[in-house]
C-alpha positions as YAML, in Angstrom:
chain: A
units: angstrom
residues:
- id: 1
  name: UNK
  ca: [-41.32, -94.48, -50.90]
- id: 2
  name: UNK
  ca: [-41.21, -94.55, -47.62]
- id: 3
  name: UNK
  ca: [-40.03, -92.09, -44.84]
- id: 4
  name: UNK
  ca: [-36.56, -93.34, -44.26]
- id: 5
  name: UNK
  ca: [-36.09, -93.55, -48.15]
- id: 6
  name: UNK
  ca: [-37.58, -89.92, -48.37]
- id: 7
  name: UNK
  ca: [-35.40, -88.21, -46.02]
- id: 8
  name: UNK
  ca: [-32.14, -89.64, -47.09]
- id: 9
  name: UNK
  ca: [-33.06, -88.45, -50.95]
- id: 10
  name: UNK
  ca: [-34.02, -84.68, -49.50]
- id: 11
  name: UNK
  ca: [-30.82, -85.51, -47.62]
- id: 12
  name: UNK
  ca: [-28.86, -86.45, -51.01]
- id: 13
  name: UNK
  ca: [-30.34, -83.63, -53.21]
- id: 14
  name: UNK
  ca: [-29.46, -81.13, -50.09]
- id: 15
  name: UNK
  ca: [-25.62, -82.22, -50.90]
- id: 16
  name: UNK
  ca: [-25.93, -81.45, -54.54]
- id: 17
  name: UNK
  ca: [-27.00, -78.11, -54.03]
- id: 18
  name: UNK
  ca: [-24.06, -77.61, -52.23]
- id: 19
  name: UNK
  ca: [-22.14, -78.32, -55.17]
- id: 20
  name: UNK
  ca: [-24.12, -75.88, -57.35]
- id: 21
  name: UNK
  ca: [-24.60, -73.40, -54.34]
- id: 22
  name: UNK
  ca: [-20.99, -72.75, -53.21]
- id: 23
  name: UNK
  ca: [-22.10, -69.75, -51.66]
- id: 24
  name: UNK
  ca: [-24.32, -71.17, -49.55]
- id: 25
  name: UNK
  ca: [-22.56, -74.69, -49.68]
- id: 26
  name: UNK
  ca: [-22.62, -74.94, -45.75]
- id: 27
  name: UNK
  ca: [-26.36, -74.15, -45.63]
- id: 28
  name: UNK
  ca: [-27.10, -76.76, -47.66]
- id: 29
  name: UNK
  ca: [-25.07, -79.48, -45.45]
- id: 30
  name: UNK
  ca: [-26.37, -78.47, -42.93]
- id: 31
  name: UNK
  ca: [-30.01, -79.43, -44.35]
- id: 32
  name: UNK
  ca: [-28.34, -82.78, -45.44]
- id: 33
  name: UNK
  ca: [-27.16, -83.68, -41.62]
- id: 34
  name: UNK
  ca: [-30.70, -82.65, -40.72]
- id: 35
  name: UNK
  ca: [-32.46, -84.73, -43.00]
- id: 36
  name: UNK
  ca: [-29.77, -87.54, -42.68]
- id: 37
  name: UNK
  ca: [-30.30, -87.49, -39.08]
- id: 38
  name: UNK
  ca: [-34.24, -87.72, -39.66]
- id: 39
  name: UNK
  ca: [-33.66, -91.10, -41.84]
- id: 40
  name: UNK
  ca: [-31.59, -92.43, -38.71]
- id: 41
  name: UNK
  ca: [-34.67, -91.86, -36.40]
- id: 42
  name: UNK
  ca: [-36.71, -93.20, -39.00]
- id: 43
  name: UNK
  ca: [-35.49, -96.62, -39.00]
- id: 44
  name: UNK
  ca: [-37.76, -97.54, -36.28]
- id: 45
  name: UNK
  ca: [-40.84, -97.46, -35.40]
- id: 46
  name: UNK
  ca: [-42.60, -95.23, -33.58]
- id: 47
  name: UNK
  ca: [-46.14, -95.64, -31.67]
- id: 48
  name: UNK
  ca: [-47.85, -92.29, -30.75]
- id: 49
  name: UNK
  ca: [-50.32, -91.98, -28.49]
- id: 50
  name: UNK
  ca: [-52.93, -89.02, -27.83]
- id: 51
  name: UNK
  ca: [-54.95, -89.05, -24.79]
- id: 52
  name: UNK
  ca: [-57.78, -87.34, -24.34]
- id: 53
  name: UNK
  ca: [-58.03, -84.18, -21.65]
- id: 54
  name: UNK
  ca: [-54.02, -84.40, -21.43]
- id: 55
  name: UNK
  ca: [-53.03, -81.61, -22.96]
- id: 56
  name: UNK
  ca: [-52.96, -78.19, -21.22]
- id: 57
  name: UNK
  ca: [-51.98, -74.97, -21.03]
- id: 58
  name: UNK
  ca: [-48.98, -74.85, -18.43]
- id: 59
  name: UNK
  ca: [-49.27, -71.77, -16.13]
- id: 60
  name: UNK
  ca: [-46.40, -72.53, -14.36]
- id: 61
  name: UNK
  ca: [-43.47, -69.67, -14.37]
...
């Protein structure tokens, strides 16, 4: 499965809690708009670079 597929089933099994989870029904929608929003992002491709020596502490304040 991949990632896009993944997040919209977390994102689908977040709305059926709700159902069973009326308490905490808005809870669980809002973890399905999270992890719909996720599969939206995830429907391209990302290239992620690490450098070397560019990560640092900033002192700045």
């Amino acid at each position: 499965m991949d990632r896009k597929s993944a997040c919209l089933a977390a994102a689908s099994s977040c709305r059926e809690e709700a159902e069973r989870d009326p308490a905490r029904r808005h809870l669980w929608l809002q973890e399905a708009s999270k992890w719909a929003a996720l599969a939206g992002e995830q429907a391209g491709h990302a290239l992620i670079v690490c450098e070397q020596g560019v990560a640092r502490e900033d002192t700045r304040h």
